[in-house]
N, C-alpha and C positions, 0 to 999 in steps of 0.2 A: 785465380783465373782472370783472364783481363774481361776489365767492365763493359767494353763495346760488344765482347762479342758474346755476353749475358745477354746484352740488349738488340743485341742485333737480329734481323729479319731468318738463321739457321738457326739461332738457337731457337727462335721463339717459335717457328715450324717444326724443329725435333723434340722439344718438347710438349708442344702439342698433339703431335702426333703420339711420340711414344706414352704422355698422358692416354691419349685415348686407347690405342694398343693396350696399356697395363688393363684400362678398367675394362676393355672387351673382355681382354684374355682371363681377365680375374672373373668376370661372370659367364664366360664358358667352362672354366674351371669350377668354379663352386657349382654350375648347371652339373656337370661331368661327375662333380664330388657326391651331389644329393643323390642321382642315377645311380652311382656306383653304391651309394650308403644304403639307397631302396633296395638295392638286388643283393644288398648283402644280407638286410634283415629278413628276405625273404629267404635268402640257403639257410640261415640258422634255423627258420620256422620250417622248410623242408628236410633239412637233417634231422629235428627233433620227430617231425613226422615217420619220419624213415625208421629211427628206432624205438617208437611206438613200436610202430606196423610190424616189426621185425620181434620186438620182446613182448608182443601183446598175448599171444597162445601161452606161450610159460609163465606171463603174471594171472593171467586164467585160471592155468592150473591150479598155481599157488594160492589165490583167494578161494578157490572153489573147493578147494583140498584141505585148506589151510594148513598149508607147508612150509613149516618154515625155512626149512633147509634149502627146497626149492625156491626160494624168497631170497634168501640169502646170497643163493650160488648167483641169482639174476641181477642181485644190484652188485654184487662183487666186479660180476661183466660188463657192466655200466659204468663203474667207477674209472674204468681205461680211459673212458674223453675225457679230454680235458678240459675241453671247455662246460662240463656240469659239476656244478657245486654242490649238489645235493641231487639223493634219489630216491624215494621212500617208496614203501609196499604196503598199503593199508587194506581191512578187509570193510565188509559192508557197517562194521560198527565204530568203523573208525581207529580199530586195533593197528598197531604195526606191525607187520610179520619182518618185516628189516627193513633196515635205510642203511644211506651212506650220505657221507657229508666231510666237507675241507674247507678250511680258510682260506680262500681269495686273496693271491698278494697281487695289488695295484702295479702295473706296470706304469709308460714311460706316459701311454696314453690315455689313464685310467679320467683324467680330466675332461677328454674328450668325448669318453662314454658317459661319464655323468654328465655334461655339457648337451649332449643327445636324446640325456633319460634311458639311456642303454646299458646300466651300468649290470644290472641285475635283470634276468625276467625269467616269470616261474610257469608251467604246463604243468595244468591238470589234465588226464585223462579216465573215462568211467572205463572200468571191465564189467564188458554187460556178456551176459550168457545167451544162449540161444533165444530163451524163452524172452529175453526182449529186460530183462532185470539185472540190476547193477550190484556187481560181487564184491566190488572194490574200487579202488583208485592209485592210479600210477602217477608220482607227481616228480618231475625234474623240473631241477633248477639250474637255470643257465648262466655261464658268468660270462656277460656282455663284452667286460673287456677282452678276453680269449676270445671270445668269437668273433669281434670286430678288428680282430688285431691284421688282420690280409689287406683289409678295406685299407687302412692307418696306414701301412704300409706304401699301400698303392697312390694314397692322396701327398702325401708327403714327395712324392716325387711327381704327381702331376703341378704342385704348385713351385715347386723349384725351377724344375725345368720349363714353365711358364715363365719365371721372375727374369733366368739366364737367355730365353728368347727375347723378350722384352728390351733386354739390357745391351742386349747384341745386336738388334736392330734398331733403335736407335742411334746406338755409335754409328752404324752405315749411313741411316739417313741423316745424321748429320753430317759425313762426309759430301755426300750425294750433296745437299744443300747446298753446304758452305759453295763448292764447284759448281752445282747447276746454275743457282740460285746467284747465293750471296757474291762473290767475288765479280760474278760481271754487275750487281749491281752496284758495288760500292766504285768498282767503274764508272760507272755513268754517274754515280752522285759527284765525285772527285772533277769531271768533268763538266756537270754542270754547275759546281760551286765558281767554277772559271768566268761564268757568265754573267757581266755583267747590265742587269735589266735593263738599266738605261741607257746603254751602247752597244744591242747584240752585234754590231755588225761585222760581217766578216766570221762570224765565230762557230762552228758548228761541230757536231760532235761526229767522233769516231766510232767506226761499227767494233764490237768487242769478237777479240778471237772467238774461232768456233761457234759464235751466234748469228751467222750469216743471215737468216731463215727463224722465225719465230716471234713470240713474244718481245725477247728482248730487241732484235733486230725493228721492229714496230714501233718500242718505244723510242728508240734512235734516228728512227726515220719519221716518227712522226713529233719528235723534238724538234726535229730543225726543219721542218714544213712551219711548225708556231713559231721557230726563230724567226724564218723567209718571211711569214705574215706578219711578225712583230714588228720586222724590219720595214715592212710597207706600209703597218698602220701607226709608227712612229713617222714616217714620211707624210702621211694623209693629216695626221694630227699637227706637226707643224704648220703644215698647208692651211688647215684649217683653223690653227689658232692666228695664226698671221689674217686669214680671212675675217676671222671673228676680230680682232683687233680692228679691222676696218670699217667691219660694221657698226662696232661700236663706238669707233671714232665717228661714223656718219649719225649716227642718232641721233634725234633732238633731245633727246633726256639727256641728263648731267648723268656717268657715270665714272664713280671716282671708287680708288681702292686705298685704302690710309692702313697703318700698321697699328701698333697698338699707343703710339708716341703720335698717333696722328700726324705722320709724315706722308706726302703723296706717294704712292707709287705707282699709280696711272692715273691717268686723265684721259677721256676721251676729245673733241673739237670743241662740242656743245660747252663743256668745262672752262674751255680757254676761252671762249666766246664769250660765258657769262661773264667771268672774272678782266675778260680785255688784256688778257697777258697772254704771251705765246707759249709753247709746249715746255719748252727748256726751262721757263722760269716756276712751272709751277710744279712738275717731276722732282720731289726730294725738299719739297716746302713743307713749312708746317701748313693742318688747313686756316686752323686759328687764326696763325698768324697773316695767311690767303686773305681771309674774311675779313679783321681787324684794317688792312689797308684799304677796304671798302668802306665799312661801318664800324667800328670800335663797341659799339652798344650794341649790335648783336651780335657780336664777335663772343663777347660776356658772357650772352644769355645761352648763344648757342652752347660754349666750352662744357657748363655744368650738363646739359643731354648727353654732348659726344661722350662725356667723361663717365655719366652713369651706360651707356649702350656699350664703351668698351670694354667694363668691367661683368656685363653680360653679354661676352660674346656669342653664347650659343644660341641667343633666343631672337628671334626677327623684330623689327618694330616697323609702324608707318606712322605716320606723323604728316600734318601741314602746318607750314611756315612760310612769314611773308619776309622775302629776304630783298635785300638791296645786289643789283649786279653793279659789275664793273660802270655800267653808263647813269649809275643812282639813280636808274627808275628800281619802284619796289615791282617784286615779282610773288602772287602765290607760288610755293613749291609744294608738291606732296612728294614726301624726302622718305625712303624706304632703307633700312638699315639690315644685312645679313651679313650673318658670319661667312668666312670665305677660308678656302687655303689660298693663298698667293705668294707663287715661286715657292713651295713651300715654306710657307709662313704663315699661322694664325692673322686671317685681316678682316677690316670692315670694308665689306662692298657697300657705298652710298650711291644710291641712284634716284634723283631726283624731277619728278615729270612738275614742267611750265603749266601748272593751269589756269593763269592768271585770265587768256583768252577765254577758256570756257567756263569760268566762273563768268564771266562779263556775258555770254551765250544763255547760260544757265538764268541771269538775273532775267534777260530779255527773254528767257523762253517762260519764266514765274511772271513776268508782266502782260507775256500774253494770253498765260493760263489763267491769269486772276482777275486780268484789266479789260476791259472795254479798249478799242484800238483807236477807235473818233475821237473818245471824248475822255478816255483816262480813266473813268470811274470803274466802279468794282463792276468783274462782268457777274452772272449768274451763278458760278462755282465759290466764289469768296464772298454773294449777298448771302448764299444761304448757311455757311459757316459764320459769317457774321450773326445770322436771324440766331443760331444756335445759340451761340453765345449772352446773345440779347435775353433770350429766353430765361436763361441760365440766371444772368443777372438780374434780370427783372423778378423772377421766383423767389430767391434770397435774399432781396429787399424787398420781400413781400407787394411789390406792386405793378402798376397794368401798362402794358406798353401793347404797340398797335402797327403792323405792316398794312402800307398804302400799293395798291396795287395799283396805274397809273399806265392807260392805254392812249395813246391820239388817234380821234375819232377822224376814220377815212383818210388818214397820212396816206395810202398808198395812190391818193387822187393827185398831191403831190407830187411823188416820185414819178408815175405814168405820164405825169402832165410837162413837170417843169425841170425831171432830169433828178439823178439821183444825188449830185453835188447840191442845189438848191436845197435836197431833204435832207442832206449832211451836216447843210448849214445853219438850219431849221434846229434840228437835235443838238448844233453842239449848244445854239442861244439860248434851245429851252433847258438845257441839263445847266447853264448857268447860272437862269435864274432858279431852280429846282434847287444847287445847291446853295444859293443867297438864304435860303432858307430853312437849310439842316443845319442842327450847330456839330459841334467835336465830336457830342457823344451819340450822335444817330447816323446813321448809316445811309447814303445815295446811291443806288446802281441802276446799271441799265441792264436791262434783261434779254431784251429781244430790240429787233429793227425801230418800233417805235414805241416802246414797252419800256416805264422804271420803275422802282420800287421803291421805297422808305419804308427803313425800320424808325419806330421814339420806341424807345427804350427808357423805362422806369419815369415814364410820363406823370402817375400820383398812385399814392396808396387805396385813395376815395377814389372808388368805380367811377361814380356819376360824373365826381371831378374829370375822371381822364378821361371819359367818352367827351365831353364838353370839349377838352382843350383838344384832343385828337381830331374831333370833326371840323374845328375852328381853323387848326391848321389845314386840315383836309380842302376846305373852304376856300382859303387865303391861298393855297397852292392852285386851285383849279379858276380861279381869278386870275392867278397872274399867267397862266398859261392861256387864258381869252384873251391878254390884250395884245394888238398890235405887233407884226414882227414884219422889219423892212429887211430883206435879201435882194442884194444888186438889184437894187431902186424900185422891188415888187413888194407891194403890202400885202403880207398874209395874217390871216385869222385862224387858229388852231383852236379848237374844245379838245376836251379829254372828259375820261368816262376812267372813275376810280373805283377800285374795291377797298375796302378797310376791314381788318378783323383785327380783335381785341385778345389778348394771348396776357396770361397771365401764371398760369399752371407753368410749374416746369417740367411736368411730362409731356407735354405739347412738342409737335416734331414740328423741326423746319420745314421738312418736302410738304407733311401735310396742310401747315400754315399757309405756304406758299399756294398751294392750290385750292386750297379756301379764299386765298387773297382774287386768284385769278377768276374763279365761278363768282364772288359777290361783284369782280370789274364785267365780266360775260352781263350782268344783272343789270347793272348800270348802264349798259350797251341794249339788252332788250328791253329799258324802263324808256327809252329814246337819246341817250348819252348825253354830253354834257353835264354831268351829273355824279353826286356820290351814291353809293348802296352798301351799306353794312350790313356783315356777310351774316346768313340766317342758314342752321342746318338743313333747311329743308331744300335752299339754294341746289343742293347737289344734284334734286331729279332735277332740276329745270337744265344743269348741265349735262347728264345724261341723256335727259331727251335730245339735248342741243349737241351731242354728240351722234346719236342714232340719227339725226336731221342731216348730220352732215355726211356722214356715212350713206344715207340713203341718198342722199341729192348726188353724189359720186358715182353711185352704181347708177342712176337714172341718166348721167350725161354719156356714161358707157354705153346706157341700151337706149340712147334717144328717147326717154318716155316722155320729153315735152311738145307739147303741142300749141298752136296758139286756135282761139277762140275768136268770134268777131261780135260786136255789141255795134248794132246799128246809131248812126245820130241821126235825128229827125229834127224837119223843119217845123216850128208848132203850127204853123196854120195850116198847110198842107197834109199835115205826114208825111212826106215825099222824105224816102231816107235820099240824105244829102251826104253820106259819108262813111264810115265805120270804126271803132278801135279796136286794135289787134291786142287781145288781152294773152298773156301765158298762163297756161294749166299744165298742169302735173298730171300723168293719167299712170299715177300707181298703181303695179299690177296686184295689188292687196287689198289695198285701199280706195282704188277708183280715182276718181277726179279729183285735184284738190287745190286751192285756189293758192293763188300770189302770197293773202297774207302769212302764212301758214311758213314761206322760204323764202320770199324777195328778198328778206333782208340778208340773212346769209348769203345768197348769193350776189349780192353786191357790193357787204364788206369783206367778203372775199376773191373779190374779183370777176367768178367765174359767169356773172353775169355777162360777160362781154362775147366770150363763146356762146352760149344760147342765146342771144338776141340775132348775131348773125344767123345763126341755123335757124331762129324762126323765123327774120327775114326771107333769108331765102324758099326754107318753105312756101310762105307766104306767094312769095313772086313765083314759085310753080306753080301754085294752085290759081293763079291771075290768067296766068299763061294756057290753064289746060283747062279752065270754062272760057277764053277768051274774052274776060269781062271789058278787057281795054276797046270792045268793038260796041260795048252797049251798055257803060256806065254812063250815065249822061253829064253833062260838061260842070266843074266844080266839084265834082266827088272826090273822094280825100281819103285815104287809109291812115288812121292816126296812131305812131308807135311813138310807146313810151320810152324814155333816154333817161338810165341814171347817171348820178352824177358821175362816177368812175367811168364810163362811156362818154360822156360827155368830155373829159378834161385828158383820157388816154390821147397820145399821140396817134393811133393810128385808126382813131374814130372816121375822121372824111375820107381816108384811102379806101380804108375796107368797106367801107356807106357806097362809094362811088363803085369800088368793082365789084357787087354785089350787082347794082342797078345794070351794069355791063353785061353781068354776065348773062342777066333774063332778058333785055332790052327793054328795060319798063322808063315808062318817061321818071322822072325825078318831081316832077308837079302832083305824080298821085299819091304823094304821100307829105305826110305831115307828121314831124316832131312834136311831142310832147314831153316839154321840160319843168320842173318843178324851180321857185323863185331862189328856194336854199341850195340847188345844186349850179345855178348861175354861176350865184355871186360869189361861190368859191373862188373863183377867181375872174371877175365882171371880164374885165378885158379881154382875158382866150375865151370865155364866153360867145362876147359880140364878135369876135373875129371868126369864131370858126359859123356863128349862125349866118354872117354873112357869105361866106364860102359858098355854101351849101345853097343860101336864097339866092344867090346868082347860079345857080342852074335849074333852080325852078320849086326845091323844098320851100314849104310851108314850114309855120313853128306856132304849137299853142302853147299859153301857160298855164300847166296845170294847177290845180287845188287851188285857183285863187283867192285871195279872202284871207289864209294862213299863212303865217311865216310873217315877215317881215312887211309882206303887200307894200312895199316902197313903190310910190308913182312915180319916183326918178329912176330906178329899175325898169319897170315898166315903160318909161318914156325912152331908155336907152338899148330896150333889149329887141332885137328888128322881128316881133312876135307878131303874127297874123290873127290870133285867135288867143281869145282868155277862157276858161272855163272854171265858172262857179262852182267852188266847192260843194258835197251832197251834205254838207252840214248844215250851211244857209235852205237848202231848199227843204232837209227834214220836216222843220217846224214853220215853213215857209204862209202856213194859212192860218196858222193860230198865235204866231210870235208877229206881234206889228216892226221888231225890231230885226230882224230879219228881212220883212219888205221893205224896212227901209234899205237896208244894206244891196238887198239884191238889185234895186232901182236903182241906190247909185251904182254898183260897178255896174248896171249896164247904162247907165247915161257918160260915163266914162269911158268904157268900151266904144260906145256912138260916135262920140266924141273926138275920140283918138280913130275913126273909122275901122272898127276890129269886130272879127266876130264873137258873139255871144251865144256861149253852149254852158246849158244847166248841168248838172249830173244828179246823178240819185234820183232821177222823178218816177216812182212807183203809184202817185193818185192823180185820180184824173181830177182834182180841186187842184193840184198845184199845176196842172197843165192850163187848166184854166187859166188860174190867176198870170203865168206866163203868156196867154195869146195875145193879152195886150202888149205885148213885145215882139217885136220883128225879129227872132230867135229860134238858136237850136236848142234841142233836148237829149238826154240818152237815158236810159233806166227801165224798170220791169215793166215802166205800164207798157211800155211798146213792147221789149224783147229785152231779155236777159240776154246776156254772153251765148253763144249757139255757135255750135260746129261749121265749120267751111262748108258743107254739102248742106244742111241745115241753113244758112244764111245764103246762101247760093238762089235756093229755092225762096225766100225770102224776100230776096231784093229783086226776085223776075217777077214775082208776083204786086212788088211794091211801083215795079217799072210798067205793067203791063196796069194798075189801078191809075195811077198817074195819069197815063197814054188816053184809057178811057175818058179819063174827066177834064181834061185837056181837051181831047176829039167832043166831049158834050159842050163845053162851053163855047168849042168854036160854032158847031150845030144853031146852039141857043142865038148865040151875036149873031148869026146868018139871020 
């Protein structure tokens, strides 16, 4: 039989099918066989019943009689079937009154009955009598194959004529197939074997006789629907590949496709660009031998990669290399190697991205991540990987190394004053001298605006040793940063206030290090700066509180809780109050009132002093405004506010002084500056400039705390100051120290001298008032009147105006 059409799609249908047919038909047939085999054993068992029932009265007789004869005659009668092999007549004792019995010859089927268990089977029956008692027993034997011989008969031809149905139909439905089925499809296959993938065009199939309508007709019509679209998306794919070739020729990346002889077979522009050869010459080149006419030595190093990449073609690689192009500048590449088909052909697609620019991007973006931008040095992020390291190292040569924490005390009086270029200039001079004095293996950075740091690393194994030489440097740095620094022709003077902590552990953390460095530089800064502080655990509440300080002074400027207060001056001989100082108080809503020293100073290395003094000014000048004091202060009275230095050297100290006084209409005569010697001479010259400003419109200027600081009398002699005021430390001990009364008698014979006026502070006893009356002088302090509220000092100075007026109007009285 021919092999195709074994294999073919009819046969594999008819024999499936008539597979399944045989095994239906064979298990409706064996169903049919058992049914017919159960209803057979049931006639046997009904026929044997039947001739019980039938010879039961005459075996009655015979055991009841014991009759032989009668016994006899009854199994003779019996002996007719043919299907019983045995018949016997016994009485109650088991006697035989007669039997009958024959050899069984096996017929054709006898296999089948033993196969069953049917071969033989024997009935017993009792002869009972009326009275309910058994007289005997009737027993046949049945011979199974005779009685089953109808059934055998009948099954032998239910499964035949099942095999020749089976047989029958099949051969149909394999005609039916091959026709319905097969022949229009090996139609269409012959058809579509025509077709070639790569060029449908033009080519579509033919509808098959007689399948106008159906199945096959679908598959025909929906072949050459996928022909129409092959045709179209072969058309969109050229289109497309032509467009991709564009694209890729526009790219900036090298994309190149080499075979396995590393011959070009594309280039995209970028390619010819790097190489400086046009399309033609590099199409069908080796690349090798491409590169070689560039560089010959990587020409070399490259061959052995391409050479292992093209012997693993299936697996991707990336890779960076610095290569030379066609114009001998080198170029980073990150050069990306995939296996490809091309034109069908195993190939290496190489496509290489220029990162030469953003490796240069990258370096500058790690210099700005790491470096300070002014001055070069390490910023903050690379001081404290450094400190880690330091640590590290210091630990493992068992010895002590120390981060300098390194603040410039009031820089931002600087910047406010003379321009943030000037403080530019300022940091890059001092980080130069700062680094004259780190060597190779310690570390300089800048941390913040006017903040550096120094790591010494493995300073000495001997503690005592390295605290010695650590503070020695500490020392020798905060010296060179006091001396002298000339920017475009101005001389400036810088301090610093340093923290040092000593690290030696190498579980010691940087971050923590660092901000131990920074609470013992805070410490240095509350000890009065200029100064070192070596940092002590218990440093940390004093930065807490110095934190809760600050926090609360921010919410206080939110809810206005400052107020100013007024401390009369008095004349000594008189008491005639001749003036007042506007002191700031804090009226915390927890805590109540709380004085200057407690925040001043935060608030004026932080700047924010410059917003609260205006808002206490103007307060001030409302509450002038709405007692109308300016109509019955008498002539020389003076409101005297304090000016720190960051107010003093901001830029916009006299504008916002001046429309302040505009906007109350207060004359500029009632009031008086008071400026401290050390916040001058920060910078003498905008000093005297701007105090002169101001005294031509009618400002006064005292010196406060005099006595302290530097007390230079060429200071003095240059600063255009109305008034000097004796520090409360001269006049403390003012009646029991002779050294004191000397002090306080010269600066006021000096004061006289220079024609200025003299105002005491601190006088709380009436001995030091005394000893004062022989001076033609003012005073302020408890004995007269503590600091006292506006409405409180109000009441004060009418009462001090109205004792006055009295003893004025007596003395004229008396001279009359």
């Amino acid at each position: 039989m021919n092999n195709k059409f074994l294999t073919g799609l009819s046969f594999k249908l008819t024999r499936s099918t008539v597979s399944i047919a045989f095994i239906l038909g064979l298990l409706v047939s064996l169903l049919q066989l058992y049914s017919d085999f159960d209803n057979q054993a049931k006639l046997i068992d009904d026929k044997v019943e039947e001739i019980f029932s039938i010879t039961a009265p005459a075996a009655q007789r015979a055991v009841h009689q014991l009759d032989p004869g009668l016994a006899s005659e009854l199994v003779n009668g019996l002996s007719h079937f043919e299907f019983l092999n045995k018949v016997k007549l016994v009485d109650d004792r088991k006697n035989t009154l007669a039997s009958f019995s024959r050899q069984a010859v096996p017929s054709n089927t006898y296999w089948l009955s033993n196969l069953f268990g049917y071969s033989t089977e024997e009935y017993l029956f009792d002869l009972i009598n009326d009275a309910q008692v058994s007289e005997g027993e009737l027993v046949l034997e049945v011979n199974g194959d005779a009685a089953m011989a109808p059934f055998f008969q009948r099954a032998w031809y239910v499964v035949l004529s099942g095999v020749l149905r089976n047989l029958l139909l099949g051969l149909l439905l394999s005609v039916v197939f091959q026709n319905i089925l097969a022949i229009p499809l090996i139609k269409l296959r012959d058809q579509l074997m025509k077709i070639d993938p790569k060029k449908p065009a033009g080519y579509r199939l033919e509808p098959v006789k007689h399948h106008n309508s159906g199945e096959i007709s679908d598959i025909v019509d929906t072949t050459n629907s996928l022909l129409n679209q092959l045709e179209i998306n072969q058309s969109v794919l050229r289109e497309n590949r032509d467009q991709l070739k564009a694209l890729i020729d526009v790219n900036p990346n090298i994309v190149m496709a080499l075979d396995r002889n590393l011959t070009v077979l594309f280039a995209n522009n970028s390619a010819n660009l790097f190489y400086g050869v046009k399309a033609e010459q590099i199409l069908g080149a080796n690349f090798l031998e491409l590169h070689r006419s560039v560089n010959s030595q990587e020409a070399d190093r490259f061959a052995h990669e391409l050479i292992q990449v093209i012997h693993n073609l299936e697996e991707s690689y990336e890779v960076e290399r610095e290569l030379t192009d066609g114009m001998a500048r080198k170029r980073v590449l990150q050069i990306s190697y995939t296996a490809i088909v091309y034109e069908g052909h195993a190939s290496l697609l190489l496509v290489a991205s220029d990162m030469t620019e953003k490796i240069t991007r990258e370096k500058q973006l790690i210099q700005v991540a790491y470096q300070d931008q002014l001055t070069g040095l390490p910023n903050r992020e690379l001081f404290l990987d450094r400190l880690g390291m330091a640590i590290t190292y210091t630990a493992s040569h068992k010895q002590y190394g120390a981060l300098l924490y390194i603040d410039l005390d009031e820089f931002r009086l600087i910047n406010d004053s003379k321009g943030h270029s000037v403080g530019d200039s300022i940091i890059l001079a001092l980080s130069d001298r700062l680094a004259s004095k780190v060597n190779s293996s310690n570390t300089l950075a800048r941390i913040g605006g006017d903040e550096f740091c120094i790591i010494l690393s493995g300073v000495d194994e001997d503690k005592e040793a390295a605290i010695n030489k650590i503070v020695s440097t500490a020392e020798l740095i905060l010296s060179d940063i006091r001396q002298p620094l000339t920017i475009k022709g101005n001389e400036f003077r810088v301090t610093a206030s340093i923290g040092v902590v000593i690290f030696s552990e190498e579980d010691s953390d940087a971050e923590e290090l660092f901000k131990f460095g920074d609470t013992a530089m805070y410490n240095a800064k509350s000890a009065g700066r200029n100064r070192i502080s070596m940092f002590k655990m218990e440093m940390t509440q004093e930065v807490a509180s110095y934190v809760r300080l600050e926090n609360d002074l921010k919410s206080a400027i939110e809810n206005n809780e400052f107020e100013f207060y007024l401390q009369p001056i008095v004349c000594v001989g008189s008491n005639q109050v001749k003036g007042a100082e506007a002191l700031i108080r804090w009226n915390h809503p927890e805590k109540g009132i709380i004085g200057p020293n407690e925040f001043i100073d935060f608030l004026e290395s932080s700047g924010l002093i410059c917003n609260i003094s205006d808002g206490l000014l103007r307060d001030l000048c409302a509450f002038i405004n709405e007692k109308d004091l300016l109509s019955v202060l008498p002539e020389g009275f003076r409101i005297s506010l304090n000016v720190s230095a960051i107010e003093l050297h901001s830029k916009n100290f006299i504008e916002t002084f001046k429309a302040t006084l505009r906007d109350y209409a207060m004359p500029a005569d009632l009031f008086e500056l008071e400026i401290t010697e050390s916040s001058a001479i920060q910078d003498i010259e905008e000093s005297v400039a701007k105090m002169k400003k101001l005294a031509l419109i009618g400002v006064h200027f005292s010196l406060d705390d005099f006595g302290t600081g530097y007390s230079s009398l060429s200071y003095l002699k240059r600063l255009p100051v109305n008034k000097i005021k004796i520090d409360r430390s001269f006049i403390q001990d003012l009646i029991i120290d002779h050294n004191d009364q000397a002090l306080v008698t010269a600066i006021i014979s000096i004061g006289k001298h220079l024609k200025l006026d003299i105002v005491a502070e601190g006088v709380e006893w009436q001995a030091q008032l005394d000893w004062l009356k022989q001076h033609s002088m003012m005073y302020q302090g408890y004995l007269f009147s503590k600091p006292i509220k506006q409405q409180d000092f109000y009441q004060l100075l009418m009462r001090n105006l109205s004792e006055t007026l009295d003893k004025d109007n007596a003395k004229t009285v008396k001279s009359d």
